[in-house]
Backbone as a ProteinNet text record, in pm:
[ID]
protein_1_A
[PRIMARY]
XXXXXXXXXXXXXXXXXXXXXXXXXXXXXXXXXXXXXXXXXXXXXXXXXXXXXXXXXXXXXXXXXXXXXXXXXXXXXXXXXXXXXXXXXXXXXXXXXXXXXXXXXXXXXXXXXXXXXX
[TERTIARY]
6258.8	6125	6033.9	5935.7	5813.6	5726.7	5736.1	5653.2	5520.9	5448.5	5352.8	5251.9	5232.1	5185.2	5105.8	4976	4843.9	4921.7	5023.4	5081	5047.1	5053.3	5078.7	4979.6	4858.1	4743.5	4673.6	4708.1	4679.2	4721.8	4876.9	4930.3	4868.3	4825.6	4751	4623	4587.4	4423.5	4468.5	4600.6	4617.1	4576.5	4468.9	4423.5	4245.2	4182.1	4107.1	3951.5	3885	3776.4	3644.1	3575.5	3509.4	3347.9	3298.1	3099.4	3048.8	2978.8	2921.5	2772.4	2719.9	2581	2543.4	2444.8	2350.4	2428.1	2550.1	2617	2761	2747.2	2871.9	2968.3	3088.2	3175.5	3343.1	3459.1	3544.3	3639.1	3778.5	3837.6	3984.9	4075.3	4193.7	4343.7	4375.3	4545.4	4613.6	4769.7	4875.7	4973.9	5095.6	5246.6	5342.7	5459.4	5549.7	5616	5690	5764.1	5877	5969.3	6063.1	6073.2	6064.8	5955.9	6079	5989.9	6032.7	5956.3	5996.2	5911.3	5765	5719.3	5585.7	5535.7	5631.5	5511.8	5600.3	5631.9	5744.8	5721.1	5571.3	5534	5620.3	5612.7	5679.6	5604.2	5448.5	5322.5	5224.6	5249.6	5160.5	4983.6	4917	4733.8	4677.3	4558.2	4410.8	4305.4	4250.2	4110.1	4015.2	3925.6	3801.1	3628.9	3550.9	3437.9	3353.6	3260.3	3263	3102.6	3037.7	2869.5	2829	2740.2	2687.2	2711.7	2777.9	2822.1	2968.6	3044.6	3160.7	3250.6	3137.5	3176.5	3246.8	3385.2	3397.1	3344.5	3274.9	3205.6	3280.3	3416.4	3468	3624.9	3721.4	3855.7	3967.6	4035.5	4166.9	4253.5	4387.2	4488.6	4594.8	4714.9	4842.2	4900.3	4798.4	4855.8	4853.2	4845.4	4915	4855.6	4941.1	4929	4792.5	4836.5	4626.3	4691.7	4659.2	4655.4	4600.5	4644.5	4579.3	4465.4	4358	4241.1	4333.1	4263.6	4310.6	4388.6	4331.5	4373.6	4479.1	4551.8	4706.3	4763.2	4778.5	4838.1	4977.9	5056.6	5219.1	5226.3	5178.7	5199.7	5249.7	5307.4	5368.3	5230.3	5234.9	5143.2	5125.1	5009.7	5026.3	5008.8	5032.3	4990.7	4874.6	4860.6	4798.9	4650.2	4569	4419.3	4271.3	4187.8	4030.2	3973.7	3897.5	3808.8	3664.8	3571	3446.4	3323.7	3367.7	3238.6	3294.1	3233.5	3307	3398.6	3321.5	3404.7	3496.6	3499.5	3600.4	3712.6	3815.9	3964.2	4069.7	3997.9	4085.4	4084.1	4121.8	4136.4	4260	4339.5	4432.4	4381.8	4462.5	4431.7	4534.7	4551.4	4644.8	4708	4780.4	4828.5	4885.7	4838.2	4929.7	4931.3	4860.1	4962.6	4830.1	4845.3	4760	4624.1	4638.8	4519.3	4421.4	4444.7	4433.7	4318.9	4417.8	4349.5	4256.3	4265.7	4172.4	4035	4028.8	3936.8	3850.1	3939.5	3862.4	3800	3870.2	3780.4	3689.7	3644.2	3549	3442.9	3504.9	3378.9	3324.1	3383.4	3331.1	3242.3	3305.4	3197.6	3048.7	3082.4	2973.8	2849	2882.8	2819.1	2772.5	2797.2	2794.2	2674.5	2733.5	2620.6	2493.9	2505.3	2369.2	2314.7	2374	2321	2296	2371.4	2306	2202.7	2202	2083.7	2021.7	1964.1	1821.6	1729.7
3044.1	3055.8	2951	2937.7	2895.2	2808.1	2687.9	2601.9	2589.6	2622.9	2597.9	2453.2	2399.2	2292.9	2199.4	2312.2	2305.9	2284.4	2315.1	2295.2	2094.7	1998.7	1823.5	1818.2	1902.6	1862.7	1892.8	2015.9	2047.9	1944.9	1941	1829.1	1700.7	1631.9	1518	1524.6	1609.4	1635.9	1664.3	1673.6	1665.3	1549.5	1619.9	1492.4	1425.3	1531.2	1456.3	1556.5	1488.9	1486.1	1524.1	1600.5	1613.7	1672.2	1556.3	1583.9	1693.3	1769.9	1850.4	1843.2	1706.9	1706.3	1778.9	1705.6	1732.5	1775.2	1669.7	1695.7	1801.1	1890.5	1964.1	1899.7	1941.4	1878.1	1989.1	1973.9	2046.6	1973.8	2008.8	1962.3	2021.8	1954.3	1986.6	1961.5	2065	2036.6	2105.3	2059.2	2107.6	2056.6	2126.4	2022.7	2131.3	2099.3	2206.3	2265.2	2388.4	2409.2	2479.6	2537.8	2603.1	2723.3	2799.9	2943.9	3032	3132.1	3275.7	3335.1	3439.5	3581.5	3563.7	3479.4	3476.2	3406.6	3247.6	3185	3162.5	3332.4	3281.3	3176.1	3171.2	3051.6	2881.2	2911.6	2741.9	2647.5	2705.6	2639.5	2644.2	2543.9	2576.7	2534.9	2559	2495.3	2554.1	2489.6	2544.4	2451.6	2513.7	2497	2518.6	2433.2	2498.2	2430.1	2451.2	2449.1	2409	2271.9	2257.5	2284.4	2281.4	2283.3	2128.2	2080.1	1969.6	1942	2018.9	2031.6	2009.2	2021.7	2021.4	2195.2	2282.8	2405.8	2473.3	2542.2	2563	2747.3	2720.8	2840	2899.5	2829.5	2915	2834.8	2971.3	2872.6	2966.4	2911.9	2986.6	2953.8	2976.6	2902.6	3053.6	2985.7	3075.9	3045.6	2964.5	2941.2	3033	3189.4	3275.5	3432.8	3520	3682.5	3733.7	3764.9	3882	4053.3	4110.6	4267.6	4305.1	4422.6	4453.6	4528.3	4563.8	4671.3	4789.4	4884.9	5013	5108.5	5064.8	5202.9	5115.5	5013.3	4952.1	4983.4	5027.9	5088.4	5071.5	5056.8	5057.6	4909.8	4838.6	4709	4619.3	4520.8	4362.2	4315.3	4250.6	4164.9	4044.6	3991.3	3879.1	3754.1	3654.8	3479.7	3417.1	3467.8	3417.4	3503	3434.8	3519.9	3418.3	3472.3	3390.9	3415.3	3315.6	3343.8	3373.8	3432	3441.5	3397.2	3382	3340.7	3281.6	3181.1	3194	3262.3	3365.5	3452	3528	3541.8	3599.6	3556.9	3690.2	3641.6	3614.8	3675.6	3659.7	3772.1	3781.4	3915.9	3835.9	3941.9	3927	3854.3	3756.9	3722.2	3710.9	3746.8	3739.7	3626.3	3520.8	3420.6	3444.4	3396.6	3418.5	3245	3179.5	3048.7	2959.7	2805.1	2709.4	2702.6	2723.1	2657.3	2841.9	2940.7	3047.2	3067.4	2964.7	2958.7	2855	2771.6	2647.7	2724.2	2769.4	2881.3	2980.8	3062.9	3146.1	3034.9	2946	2873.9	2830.1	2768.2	2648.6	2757.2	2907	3007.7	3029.9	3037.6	3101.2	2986	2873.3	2735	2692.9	2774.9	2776	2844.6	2975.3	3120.9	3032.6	3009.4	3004.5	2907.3	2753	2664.5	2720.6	2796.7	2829.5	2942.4	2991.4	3084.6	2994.7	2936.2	2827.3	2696.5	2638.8	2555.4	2577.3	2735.6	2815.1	2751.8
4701.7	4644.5	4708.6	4747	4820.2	4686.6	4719.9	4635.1	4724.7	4567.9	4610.1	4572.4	4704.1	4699.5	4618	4559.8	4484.2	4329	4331	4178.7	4142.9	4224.2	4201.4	4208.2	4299.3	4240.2	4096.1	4073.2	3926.7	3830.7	3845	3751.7	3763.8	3871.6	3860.9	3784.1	3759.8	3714.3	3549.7	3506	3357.2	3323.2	3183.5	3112.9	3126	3266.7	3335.9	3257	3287.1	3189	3306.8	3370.6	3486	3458.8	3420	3433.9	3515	3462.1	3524.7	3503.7	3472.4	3443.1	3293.6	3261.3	3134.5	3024.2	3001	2908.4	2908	3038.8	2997.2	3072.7	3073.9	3090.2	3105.5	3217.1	3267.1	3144.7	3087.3	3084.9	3122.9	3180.1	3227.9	3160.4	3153.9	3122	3135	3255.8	3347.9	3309.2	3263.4	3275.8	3316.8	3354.9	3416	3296.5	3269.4	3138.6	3179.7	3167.3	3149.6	3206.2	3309.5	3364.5	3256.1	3205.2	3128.7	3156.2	3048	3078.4	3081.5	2978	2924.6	3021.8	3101.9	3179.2	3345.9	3389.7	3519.5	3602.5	3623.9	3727.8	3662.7	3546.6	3492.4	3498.9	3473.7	3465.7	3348.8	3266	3159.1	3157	3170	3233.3	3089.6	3086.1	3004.6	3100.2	3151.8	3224.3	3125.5	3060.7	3017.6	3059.8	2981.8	3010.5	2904.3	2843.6	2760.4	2747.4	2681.6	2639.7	2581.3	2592.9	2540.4	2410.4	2311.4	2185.1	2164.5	2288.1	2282.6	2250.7	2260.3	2255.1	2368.3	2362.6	2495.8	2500	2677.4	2691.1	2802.1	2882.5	2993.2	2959.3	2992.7	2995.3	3067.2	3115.5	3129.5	3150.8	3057.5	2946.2	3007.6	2949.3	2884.7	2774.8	2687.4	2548.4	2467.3	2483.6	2377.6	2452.4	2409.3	2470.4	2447	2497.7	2550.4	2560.7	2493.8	2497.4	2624.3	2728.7	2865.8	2790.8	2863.3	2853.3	2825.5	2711.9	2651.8	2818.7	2893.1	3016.2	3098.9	3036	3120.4	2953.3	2881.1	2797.9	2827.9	2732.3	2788.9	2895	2946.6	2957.4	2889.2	2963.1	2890.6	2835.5	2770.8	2741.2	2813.9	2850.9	2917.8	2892.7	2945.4	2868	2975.4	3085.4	3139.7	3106.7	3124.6	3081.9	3085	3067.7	3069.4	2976.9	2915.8	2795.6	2876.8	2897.9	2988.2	2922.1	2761.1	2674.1	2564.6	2449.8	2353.8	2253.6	2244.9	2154	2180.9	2304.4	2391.6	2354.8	2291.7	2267.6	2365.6	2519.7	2636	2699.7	2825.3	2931.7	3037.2	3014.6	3153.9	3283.2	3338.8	3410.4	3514.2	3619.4	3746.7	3791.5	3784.6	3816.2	3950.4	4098.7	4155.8	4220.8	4214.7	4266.9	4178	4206.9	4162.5	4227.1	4388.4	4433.3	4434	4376.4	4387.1	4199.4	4063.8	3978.4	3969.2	4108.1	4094.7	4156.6	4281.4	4309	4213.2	4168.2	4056	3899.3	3869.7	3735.4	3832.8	3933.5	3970.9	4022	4048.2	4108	3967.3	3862.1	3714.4	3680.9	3657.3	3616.5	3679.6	3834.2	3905.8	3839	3827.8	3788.2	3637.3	3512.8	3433.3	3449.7	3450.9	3483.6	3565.3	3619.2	3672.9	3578.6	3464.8	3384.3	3294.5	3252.4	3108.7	3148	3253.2	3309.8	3346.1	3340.5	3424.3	3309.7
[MASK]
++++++++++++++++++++++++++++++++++++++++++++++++++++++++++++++++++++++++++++++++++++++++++++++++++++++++++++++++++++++

């Protein structure tokens, strides 16, 4: 199996607290776990996104199953997933390596901050 590299950087960034101006704010958390069904990579993360309130408005976690969209029907359920707004209970999300989910949160945080600081 092929380690992937971007995994020690993630883990170094557990814990880390990252300004994004005018109050909002990244926060990070990575530790290795046990790989199963629910988390094969053996990577447990929550990326989120906080609001000047401390509200989080972007995240993506494998801290608990997400139902697929009605038309993957008959699917596993998955642990990996994104919240895209607050209320958002989660959407599947594709895990395929670290520096792959570091890419997609920092493109979403992008998009967002420029929708909420217009």
């Amino acid at each position: 199996m092929k380690i992937d590299p971007v995994i020690e950087v993630l883990l170094d960034l557990d814990g880390a607290r990252i300004d994004q101006g005018d109050g909002y704010q990244i926060i990070v958390e990575a530790w290795l776990v046990t790989a199963s069904a629910a988390i094969p990579h053996g990577l447990h993360y929550s990326l989120s996104l906080h609001n000047p309130d401390g509200k989080r408005i972007l995240g993506y976690d494998n801290a608990h199953a997400v139902k697929p969209p009605k038309k993957y029907a008959g699917r596993v359920r998955t642990y990996d997933h994104k919240h895209r707004h607050p209320a958002d209970r989660g959407v599947p999300y594709e895990f395929t390596n670290a520096q792959q989910l570091l890419n997609d949160f920092f493109a979403d945080v992008t998009k967002v901050l420029q929708e909420v600081k217009r």
